[in-house]
C-alpha positions as CSV (number, residue, x, y, z in Angstrom):
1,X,102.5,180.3,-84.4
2,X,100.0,181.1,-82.3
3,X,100.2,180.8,-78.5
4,X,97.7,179.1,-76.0
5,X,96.8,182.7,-74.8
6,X,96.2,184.1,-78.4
7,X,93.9,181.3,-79.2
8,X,92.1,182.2,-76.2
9,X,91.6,185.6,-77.2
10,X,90.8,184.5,-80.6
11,X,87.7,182.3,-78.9
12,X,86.5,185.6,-76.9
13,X,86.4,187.5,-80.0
14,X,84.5,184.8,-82.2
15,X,82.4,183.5,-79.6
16,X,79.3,185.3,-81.2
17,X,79.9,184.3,-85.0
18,X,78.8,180.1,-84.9
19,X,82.6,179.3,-84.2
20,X,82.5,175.4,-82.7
21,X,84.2,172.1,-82.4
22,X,81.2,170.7,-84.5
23,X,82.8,167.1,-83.7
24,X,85.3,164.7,-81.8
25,X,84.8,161.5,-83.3
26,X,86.6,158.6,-81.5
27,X,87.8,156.3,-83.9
28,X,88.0,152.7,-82.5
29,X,90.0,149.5,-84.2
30,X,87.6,146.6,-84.0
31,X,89.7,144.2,-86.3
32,X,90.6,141.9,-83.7
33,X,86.9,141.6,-82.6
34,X,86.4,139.1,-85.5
35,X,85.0,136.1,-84.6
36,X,83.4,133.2,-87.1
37,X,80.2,133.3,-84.0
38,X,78.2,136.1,-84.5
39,X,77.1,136.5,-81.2
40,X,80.9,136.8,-80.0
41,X,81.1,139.4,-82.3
42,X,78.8,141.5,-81.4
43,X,79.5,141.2,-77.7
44,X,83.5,142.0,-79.2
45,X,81.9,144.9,-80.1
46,X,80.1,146.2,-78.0
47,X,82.3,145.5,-75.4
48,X,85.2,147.3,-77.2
49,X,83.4,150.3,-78.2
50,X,81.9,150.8,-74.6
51,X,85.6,150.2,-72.9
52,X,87.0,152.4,-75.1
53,X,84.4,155.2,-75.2
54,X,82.6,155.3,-72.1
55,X,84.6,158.6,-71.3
56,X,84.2,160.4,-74.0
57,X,81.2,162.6,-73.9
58,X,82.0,163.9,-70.3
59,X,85.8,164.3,-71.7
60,X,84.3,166.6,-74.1
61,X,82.0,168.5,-72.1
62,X,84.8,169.2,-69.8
63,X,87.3,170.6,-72.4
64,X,84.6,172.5,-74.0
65,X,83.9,174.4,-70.5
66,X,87.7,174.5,-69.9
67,X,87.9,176.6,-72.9
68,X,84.7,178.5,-73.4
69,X,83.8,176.4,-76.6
70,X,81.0,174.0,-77.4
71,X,82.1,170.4,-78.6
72,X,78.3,170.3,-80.1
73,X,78.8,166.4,-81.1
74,X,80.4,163.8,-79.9
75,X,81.2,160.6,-82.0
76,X,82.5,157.5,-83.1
77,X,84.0,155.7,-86.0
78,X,85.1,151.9,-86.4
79,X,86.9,149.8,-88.9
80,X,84.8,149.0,-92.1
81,X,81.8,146.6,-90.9
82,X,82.0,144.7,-94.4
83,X,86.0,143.7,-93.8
84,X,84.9,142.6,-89.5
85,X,82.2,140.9,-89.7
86,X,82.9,139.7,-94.0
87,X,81.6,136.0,-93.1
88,X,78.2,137.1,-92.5
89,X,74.5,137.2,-93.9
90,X,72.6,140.3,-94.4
91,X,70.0,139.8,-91.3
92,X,73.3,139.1,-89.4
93,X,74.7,142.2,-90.1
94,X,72.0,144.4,-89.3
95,X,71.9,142.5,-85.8
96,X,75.5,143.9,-86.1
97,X,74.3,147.4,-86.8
98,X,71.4,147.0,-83.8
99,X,74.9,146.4,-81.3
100,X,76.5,149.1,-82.8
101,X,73.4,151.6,-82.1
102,X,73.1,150.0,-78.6
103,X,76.5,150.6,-77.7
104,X,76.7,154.0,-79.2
105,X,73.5,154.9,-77.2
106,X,75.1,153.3,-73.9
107,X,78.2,155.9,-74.2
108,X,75.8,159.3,-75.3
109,X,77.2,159.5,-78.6
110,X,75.5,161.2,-81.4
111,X,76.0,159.1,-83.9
112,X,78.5,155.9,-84.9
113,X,80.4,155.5,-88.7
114,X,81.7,152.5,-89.8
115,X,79.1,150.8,-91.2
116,X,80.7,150.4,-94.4
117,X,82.2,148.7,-97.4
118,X,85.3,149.8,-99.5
119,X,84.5,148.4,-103.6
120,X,86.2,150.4,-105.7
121,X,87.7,147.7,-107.6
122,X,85.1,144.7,-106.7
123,X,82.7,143.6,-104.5
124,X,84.3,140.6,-102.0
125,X,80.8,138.4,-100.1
126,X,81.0,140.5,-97.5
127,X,80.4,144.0,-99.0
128,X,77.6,142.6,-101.1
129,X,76.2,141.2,-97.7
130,X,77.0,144.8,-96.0
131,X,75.6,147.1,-98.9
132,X,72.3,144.3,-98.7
133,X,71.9,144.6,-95.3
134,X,71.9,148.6,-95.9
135,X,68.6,149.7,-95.9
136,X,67.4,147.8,-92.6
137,X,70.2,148.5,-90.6
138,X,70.2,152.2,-91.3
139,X,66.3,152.1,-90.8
140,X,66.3,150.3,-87.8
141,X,69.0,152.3,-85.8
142,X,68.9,156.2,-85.1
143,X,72.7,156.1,-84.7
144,X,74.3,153.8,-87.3
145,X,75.7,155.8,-90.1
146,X,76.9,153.4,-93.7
147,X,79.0,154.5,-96.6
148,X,80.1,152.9,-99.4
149,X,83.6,153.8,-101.7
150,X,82.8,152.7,-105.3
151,X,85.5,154.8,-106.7
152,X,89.1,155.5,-106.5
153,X,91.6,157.7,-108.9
154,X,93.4,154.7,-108.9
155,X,91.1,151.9,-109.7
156,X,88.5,154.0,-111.4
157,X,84.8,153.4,-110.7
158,X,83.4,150.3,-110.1
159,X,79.4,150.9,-111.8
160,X,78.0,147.2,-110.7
161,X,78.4,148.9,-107.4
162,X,77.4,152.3,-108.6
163,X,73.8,150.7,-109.9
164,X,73.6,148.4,-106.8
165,X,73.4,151.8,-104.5
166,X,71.2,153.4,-106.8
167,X,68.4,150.4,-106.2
168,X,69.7,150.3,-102.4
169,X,69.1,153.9,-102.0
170,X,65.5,153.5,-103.2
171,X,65.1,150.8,-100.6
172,X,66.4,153.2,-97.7
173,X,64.0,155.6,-98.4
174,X,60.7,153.4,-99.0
175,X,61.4,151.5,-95.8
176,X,61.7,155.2,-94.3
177,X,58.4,156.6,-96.6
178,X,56.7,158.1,-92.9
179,X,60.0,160.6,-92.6
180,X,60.4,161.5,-96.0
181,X,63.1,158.7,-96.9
182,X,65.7,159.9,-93.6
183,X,67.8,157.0,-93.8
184,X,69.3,158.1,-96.6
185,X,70.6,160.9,-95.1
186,X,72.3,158.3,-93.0
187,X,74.2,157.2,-96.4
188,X,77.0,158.5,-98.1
189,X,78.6,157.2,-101.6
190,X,82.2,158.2,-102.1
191,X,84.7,158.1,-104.7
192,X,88.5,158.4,-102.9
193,X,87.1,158.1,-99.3
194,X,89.4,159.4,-96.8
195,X,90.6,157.1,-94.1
196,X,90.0,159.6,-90.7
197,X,87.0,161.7,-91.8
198,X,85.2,162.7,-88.8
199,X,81.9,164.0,-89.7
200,X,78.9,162.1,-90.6
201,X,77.8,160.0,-92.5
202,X,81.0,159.2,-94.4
203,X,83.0,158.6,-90.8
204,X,85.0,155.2,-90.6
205,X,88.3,154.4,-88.9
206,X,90.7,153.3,-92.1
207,X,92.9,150.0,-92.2
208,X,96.2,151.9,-91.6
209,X,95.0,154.1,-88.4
210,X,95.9,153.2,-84.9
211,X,93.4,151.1,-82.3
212,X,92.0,154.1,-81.0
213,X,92.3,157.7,-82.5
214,X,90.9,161.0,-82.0
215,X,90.0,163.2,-84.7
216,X,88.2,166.6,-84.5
217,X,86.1,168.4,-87.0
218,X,85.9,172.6,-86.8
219,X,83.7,174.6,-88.5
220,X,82.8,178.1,-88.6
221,X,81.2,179.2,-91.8
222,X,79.8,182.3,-89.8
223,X,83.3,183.2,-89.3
224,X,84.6,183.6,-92.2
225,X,81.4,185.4,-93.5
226,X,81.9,188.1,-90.5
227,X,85.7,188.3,-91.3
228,X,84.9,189.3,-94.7
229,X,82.3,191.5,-94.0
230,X,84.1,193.3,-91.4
231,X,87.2,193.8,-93.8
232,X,84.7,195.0,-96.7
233,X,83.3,197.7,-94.6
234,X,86.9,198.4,-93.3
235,X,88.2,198.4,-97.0
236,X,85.5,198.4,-100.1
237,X,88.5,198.2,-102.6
238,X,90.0,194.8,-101.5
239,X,90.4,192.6,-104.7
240,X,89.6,188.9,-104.5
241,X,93.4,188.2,-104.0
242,X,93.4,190.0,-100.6
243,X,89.7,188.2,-99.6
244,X,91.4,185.1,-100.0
245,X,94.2,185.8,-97.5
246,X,91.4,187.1,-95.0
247,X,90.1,183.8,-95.3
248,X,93.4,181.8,-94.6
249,X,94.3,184.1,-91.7
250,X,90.6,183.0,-90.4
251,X,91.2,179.4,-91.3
252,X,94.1,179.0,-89.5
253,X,92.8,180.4,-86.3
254,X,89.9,178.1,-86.2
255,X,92.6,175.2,-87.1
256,X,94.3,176.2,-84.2
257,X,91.7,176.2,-82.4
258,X,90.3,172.7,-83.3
259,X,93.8,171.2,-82.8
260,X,94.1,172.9,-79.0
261,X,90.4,171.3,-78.0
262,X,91.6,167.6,-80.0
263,X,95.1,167.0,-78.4
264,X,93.4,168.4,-75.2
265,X,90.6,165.7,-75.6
266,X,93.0,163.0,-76.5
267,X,95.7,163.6,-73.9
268,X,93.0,163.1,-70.9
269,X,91.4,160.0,-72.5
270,X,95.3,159.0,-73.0
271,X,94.5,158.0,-76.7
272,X,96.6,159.2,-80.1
273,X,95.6,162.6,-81.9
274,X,94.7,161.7,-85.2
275,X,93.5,165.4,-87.5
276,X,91.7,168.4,-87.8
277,X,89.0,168.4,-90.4
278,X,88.7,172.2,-91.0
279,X,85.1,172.0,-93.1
280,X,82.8,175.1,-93.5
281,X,79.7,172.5,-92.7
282,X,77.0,174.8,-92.0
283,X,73.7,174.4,-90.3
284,X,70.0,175.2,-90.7
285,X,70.3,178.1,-88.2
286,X,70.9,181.8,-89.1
287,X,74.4,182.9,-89.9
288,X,75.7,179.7,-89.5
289,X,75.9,179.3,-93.6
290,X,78.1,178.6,-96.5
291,X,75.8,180.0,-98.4
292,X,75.7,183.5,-97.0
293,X,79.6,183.9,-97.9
294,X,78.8,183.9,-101.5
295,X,76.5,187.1,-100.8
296,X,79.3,188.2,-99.1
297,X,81.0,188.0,-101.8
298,X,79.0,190.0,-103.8
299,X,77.3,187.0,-105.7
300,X,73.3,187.6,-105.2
301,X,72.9,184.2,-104.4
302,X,74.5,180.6,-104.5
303,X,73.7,179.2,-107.6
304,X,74.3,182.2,-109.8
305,X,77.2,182.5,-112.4
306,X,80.4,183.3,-110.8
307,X,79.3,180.7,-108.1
308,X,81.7,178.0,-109.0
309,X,85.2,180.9,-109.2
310,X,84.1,181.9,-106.1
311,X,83.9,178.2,-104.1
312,X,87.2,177.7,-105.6
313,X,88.9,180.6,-104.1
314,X,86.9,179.7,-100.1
315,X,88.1,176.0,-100.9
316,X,91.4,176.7,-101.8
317,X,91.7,179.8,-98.8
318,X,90.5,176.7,-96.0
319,X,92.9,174.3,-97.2
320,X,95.6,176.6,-97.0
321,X,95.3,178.2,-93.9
322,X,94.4,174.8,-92.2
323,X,97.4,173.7,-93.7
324,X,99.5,176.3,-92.5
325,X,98.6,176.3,-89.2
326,X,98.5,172.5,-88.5
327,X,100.5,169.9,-90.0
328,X,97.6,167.5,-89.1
329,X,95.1,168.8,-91.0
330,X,92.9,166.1,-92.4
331,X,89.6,164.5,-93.5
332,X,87.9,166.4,-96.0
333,X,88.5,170.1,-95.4
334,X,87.4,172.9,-97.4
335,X,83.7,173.8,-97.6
336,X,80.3,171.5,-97.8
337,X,77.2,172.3,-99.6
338,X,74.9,170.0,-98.1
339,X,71.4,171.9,-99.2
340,X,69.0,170.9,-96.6
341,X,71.8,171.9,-93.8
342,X,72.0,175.2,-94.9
343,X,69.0,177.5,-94.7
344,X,70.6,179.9,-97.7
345,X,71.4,177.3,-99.5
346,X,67.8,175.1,-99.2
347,X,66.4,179.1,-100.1
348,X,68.3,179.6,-103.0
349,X,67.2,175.9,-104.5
350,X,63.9,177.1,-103.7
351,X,63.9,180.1,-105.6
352,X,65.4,178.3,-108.6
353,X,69.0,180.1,-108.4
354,X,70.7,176.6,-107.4
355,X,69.8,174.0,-109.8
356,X,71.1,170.0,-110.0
357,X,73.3,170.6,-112.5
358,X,74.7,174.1,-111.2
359,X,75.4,172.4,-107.5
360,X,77.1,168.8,-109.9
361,X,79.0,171.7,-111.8
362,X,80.3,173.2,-108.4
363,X,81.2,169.9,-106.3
364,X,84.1,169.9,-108.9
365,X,85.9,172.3,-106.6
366,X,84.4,171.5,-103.4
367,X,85.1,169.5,-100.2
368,X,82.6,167.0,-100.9
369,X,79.7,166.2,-103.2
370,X,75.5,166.0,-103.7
371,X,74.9,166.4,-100.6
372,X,71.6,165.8,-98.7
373,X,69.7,166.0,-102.0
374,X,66.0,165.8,-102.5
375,X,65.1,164.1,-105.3
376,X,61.4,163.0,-106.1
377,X,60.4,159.9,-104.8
378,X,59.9,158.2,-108.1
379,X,63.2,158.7,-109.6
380,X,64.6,155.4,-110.6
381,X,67.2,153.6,-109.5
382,X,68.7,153.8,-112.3
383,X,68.9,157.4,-112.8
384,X,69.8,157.5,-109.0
385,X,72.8,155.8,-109.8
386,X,73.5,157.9,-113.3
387,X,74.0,160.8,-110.5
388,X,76.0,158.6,-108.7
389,X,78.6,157.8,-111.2
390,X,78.7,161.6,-112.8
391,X,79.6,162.6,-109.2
392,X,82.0,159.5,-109.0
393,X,83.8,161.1,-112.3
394,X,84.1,164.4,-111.4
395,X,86.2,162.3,-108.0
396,X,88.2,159.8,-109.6
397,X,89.0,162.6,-112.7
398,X,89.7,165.7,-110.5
399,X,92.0,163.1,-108.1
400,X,89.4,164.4,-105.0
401,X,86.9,163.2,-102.8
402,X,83.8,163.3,-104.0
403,X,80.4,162.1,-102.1
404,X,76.5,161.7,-102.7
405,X,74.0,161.9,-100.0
406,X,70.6,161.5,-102.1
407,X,67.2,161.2,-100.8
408,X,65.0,160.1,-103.0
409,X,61.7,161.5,-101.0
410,X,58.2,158.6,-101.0
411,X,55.1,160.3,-102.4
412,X,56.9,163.8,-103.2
413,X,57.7,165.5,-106.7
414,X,60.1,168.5,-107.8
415,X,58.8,171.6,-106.0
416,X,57.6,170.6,-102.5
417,X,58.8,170.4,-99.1
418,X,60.8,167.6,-97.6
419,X,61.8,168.1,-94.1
420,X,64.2,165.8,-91.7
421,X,64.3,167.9,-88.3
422,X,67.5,169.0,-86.8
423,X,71.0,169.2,-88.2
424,X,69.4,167.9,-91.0
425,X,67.3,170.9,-91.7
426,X,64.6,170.9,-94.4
427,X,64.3,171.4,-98.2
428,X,62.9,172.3,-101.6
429,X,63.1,168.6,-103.6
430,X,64.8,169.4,-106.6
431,X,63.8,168.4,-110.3
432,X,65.8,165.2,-112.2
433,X,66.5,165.4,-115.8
434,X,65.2,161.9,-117.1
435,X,64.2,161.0,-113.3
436,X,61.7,158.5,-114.8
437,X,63.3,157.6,-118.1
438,X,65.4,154.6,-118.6
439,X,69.0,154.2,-118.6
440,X,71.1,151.7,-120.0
441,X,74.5,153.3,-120.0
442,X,73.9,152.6,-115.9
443,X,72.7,148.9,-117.3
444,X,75.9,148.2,-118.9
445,X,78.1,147.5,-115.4
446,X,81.5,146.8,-115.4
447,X,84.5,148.7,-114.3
448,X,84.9,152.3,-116.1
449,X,89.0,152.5,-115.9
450,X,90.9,154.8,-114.1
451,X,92.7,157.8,-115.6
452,X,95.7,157.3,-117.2
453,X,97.9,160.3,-114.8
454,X,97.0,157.7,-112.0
455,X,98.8,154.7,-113.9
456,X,102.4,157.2,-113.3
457,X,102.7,157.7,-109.8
């Protein structure tokens, strides 16, 4: 195990290669803020959330000096909005989501998860009213991140929901036509949602966690793309076999790493350590891509054959060195391929190398899903949701988390540019097989059952 001192030396001699805590997200209990009066809930709250967090961002700031390592976002996560405030209309909630935004701003928070409804088996009055509410709330607030579980391993996939977000999805981004559809990128659809994610947007603070938790997210795709190249110019023989442990020896000093920085964090703000989320979750900047370690690799870019063998071996390589150096490794960990995040990634898209079927075909052995997809604007709802559920499959099948982050993009077709500023990078809007063409498979509703392995355990 690695001492305090080590991981110190291990911080000097990765400060230059995008290492970071990308995240401390606070996750905050508001179960017993329910209250049939809708203003006493929101002043529960925002009253709870502001108590609880109001030292979290200088917290951070301070570790991250102590140690000589950015926290770059600071966050916050509460119990699912649909099961706290379940009595309520749509408008109400999105007054809901407005306090939520307010309170998040008031503590200098990034962004706040929880906005959410769990309906993998059925959809109780208060997740309809959530996932209604949906597109004004998330266009309304800057801060307020939804998602919405429609599919489990163990109760299969629930498609009245799946074709509900497909139409709610188009909502999002028509009511948010003047920035190319952003709120969806504010919207995440899962199948087997984790209960202490904390990156955004699928972030929420499950049933069975504590009142107040702290869970950190690392990632340093940069990292493991140096340590690879350095041992390749070190060694040109290696095989694939030895690559991989190069990439578990790396993940387990960033785990180390992120766990230091999280108990550090919790300990001052006297609040429970929950996990690490060890995620390769790149950026739009420069060496700070997922992408590039598949050149590394010797693929010419993402997208080409041998793409999917080789996510495999970084996915399994994370898990297992997180694993082995943390026994609270959690979330989602492994690698994201979020394609407007990552500058390689959006390139290789744009250059026709990544398709939508080639980047479905690889989420089978990724961290997460689709995510932040252009799609043409005009793509319907229904095929929206047709993604939605062959994501949801490859989840509920594969006994993983799965995700979609789709932006449908107003007034834009296959080939040009959509662009969302920040984190949130910019990118090539792919082409959708059928996009306009109609559906009825999608039509057809129900409950599609779960596998039969799942009916054993």
């Amino acid at each position: 195990m690695l001492t305090e001192r080590e991981i110190i030396s291990t911080l000097e001699m990765l400060e230059n290669e995008h290492l970071d805590v990308r995240t401390v997200t606070l996750g905050i209990s508001l179960i017993d803020c329910v209250s049939h009066n809708p203003e006493t809930l929101k002043n529960n709250i925002y009253k709870r959330i502001t108590q609880t967090a109001k030292k979290l961002v200088q917290t951070c700031d301070e570790i991250g000096e102590k140690f000589g390592i950015p926290v770059v976002n600071k966050r916050i996560a509460i119990s699912p909005v649909a099961i706290i405030a379940a009595a309520f209309s749509p408008s109400e909630l999105v007054q809901v989501a407005h306090t939520m935004n307010r309170a998040a701003a008031d503590v200098g928070v990034d962004f706040i998860g929880g906005f959410t409804a769990l309906v993998e088996k059925g959809m109780a009055r208060g997740d309809r009213s959530l996932i209604e509410s949906i597109p004004h709330a998330l266009v309304e607030t800057d801060r307020v991140c939804a998602s919405v579980n429609v599919a489990s391993t163990r109760a299969g996939i629930n498609m009245d929901a799946v074709y509900l977000m497909g139409k709610i999805i188009k909502e999002a981004a028509s009511l948010s036509a003047d920035r190319d559809g952003i709120a969806c990128a504010k919207l995440c659809v899962f199948a087997n949602i984790p209960q202490d994610i904390p990156f955004m947007a699928g972030a929420y603070l499950g049933i069975g966690e504590p009142d107040a938790v702290i869970n950190v997210g690392v990632s340093g795709p940069g990292v493991v793309k140096k340590a690879i190249d350095r041992a390749l110019e070190a060694d040109s023989g290696l095989d694939l076999g030895q690559i991989s442990e190069i990439i578990k020896t790396t993940a387990y000093k960033v785990t180390k790493v992120g766990e230091l920085i999280g108990r550090e964090v919790a300990e001052s703000l006297n609040i429970q350590f929950g996990v690490v989320d060890l995620s390769l979750a790149p950026t739009p900047n420069v060496g700070d891509s997922v992408g590039e370690i598949f050149q590394s690799l010797g693929l010419k870019n993402i997208g080409v054959p041998g793409t999917t063998a080789a996510l495999a071996l970084i996915n399994d390589a994370v898990k297992k060195g997180g694993a082995f150096a943390s026994s609270k490794v959690g979330g989602l960990s492994g690698a994201f391929i979020p394609v407007s995040e990552d500058l390689n990634i959006s390139e290789s898209a744009a250059a026709g190398y990544l398709s939508l079927e080639k980047l479905e075909a690889i989420t089978s052995v990724c961290s997460v899903g689709l995510d932040m997809v252009a799609i043409p604007g005009d793509t319907s709802a229904e095929t929206i949701a047709a993604i939605i559920a062959d994501e949801m499959a490859i989840g509920v099948i594969n006994r993983k988390t799965t995700a979609t982050r789709l932006i449908p993009v107003p007034g834009k077709k296959a080939g040009d540019n959509a662009y969302f500023g920040g984190l949130l990078g910019q990118s090539i809007i792919m082409p959708v097989n059928n996009g306009l063409g109609d559906n009825r498979f999608i039509r057809l509703g129900g409950l599609i059952p779960a596998p039969i392995q799942s009916l054993t355990n």
